[in-house]
C-alpha positions, 0 to 999 in steps of 0.5 A: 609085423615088422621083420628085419632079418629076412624080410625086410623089403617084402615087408614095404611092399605088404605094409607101406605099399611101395611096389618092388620093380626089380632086384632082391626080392628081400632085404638082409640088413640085420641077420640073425636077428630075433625079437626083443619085445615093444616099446609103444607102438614100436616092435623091437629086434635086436641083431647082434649089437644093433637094436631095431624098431618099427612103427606105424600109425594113422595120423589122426585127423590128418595131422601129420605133423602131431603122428610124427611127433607121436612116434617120434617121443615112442622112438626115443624112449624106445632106444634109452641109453642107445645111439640113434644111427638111421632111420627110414621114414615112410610118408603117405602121400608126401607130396600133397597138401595136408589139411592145414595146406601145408604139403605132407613132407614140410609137416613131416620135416616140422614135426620131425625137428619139434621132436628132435628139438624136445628130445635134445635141446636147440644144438639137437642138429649134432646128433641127427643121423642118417635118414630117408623119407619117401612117400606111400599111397598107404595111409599110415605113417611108418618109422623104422630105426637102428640103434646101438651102444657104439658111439656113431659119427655123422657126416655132410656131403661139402657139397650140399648145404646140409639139411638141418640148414635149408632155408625157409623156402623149404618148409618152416622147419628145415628136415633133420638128417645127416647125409652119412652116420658111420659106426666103427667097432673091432677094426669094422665099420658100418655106414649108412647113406642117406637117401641121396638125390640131385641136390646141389647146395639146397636146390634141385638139379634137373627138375623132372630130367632123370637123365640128369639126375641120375648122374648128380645123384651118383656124383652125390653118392662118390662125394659123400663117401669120399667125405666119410672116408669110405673112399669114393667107390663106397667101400666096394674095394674094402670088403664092405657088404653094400646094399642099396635101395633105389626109389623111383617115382616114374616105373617106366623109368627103371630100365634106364636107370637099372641100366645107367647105375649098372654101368656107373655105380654097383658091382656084381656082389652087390644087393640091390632093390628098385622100388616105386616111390613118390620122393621128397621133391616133387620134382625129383624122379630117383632118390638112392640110399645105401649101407655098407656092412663090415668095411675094413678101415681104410 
């Protein structure tokens, strides 16, 4: 069962199987929220004007790409006449070869696009929002969303070449995400930060130096928040409530990078969780997201 209002980051470590290494023991994105029913495979709970869902499935026969497509088509008909504005992804064993060879993350990103591309025609690249994707030793494809009435923006990190733009040296169909979605209302602001690792353009900085990697991601971090306009301390100095989630694929690597973030990036009030994953790239070892909650405009 899929809970958000209290529960969230318990939740991955029961269902998905990522391992909490440090922080909060849970994750409160939506309080209060409360069931609103199903929608295919999706549990469905609605927090205040935001509507989330959550899905799993095993991909049948190993196909990844036709699971992603499955639950893609479920989503979308699951949020009818809201605006999509995050979405995290949790992908088994991301960094293998599935059966047709290709590795699971490309056939994730083909069905992924397929979907998007059904759903809103071959401009779809202007309504994809904020996402992440990190991979699970579970054997169950998981799709969590948030949704709402509220028309969102999305932002790219000037930077980065943006994703949906990545060449055919990353798969046959480039992954469909924003860097940034923001979602103003009443003079408050909501913004949700993709998964950020150490990419500059479309290439990987430092492969397998984390050291390295740890301070491109948090440059990453400061550029995409300047470039949505939650200035370059994302939103710390504006009220904002920030939470971040740090994916790590080597364990042993969490206490230097607890200690350099510590140091460069968080704040005392902020909620952190450290959690072990296998990321993207093979050769990244740390991906960070973040979403910031009721920042003053600026």
């Amino acid at each position: 069962m899929f809970i958000f209002q209290s529960d969230f980051t318990s939740h991955l470590s029961r269902e998905v199987g990522l391992s909490v290494l440090a922080g909060e023991p849970a994750e409160t994105l939506f309080r209060e929220a409360r069931l609103a029913g199903t929608s295919g495979a999706f549990q469905l709970q609605q927090a205040g004007r935001w509507f989330i869902g959550g899905a799993s499935v095993v991909p049948a026969g190993g196909d990844l790409d036709g699971a992603t497509r499955q639950l893609y088509h479920m989503l979308f008909a699951a949020q009818t006449g809201l605006n999509l504005c995050r979405v995290w992804h949790y992908v088994p064993r991301i960094n293998e070869p599935g059966n047709d060879g290709l590795e699971n993350y490309r056939a994730f990103c083909h069905g992924r696009s397929l979907a998007f591309e059904r759903q809103f025609g071959a401009d779809f690249q202007h309504r994809l929002p904020a996402a992440s994707a990190v991979g699970t030793e579970d054997e169950r494809l998981t799709i969590v969303f948030a949704a709402c009435a509220d028309t969102p923006r999305h932002f790219e990190n000037p930077r980065q070449v943006p994703a949906y733009q990545y060449p055919k040296e990353h798969g046959p169909r480039s992954p469909s995400f924003s860097r940034a979605t923001l979602v103003a209302a009443e003079g408050y602001t909501d913004a949700f930060i993709s998964g950020t690792a150490a990419i500059e353009g479309h290439e990987t900085v430092a492969p397998g130096d984390t050291e390295a990697q740890i301070e491109r991601t948090v440059d990453n971090l400061r550029t995409i928040s300047q470039a949505c306009g939650l200035g370059e301390l994302l939103g710390a100095d504006r009220g904002g409530e920030r939470h971040f989630k740090v994916y790590l694929r080597h364990r042993t690597d969490l206490a230097a990078v607890r200690a350099a973030l510590e140091q460069r990036l968080f704040v005392a009030t902020d909620r952190i969780v450290y959690l072990r994953s296998d990321i993207c790239r093979a050769a990244l070892n740390l991906e960070i997201e973040a979403t910031v909650l009721g920042v003053r405009a600026g």
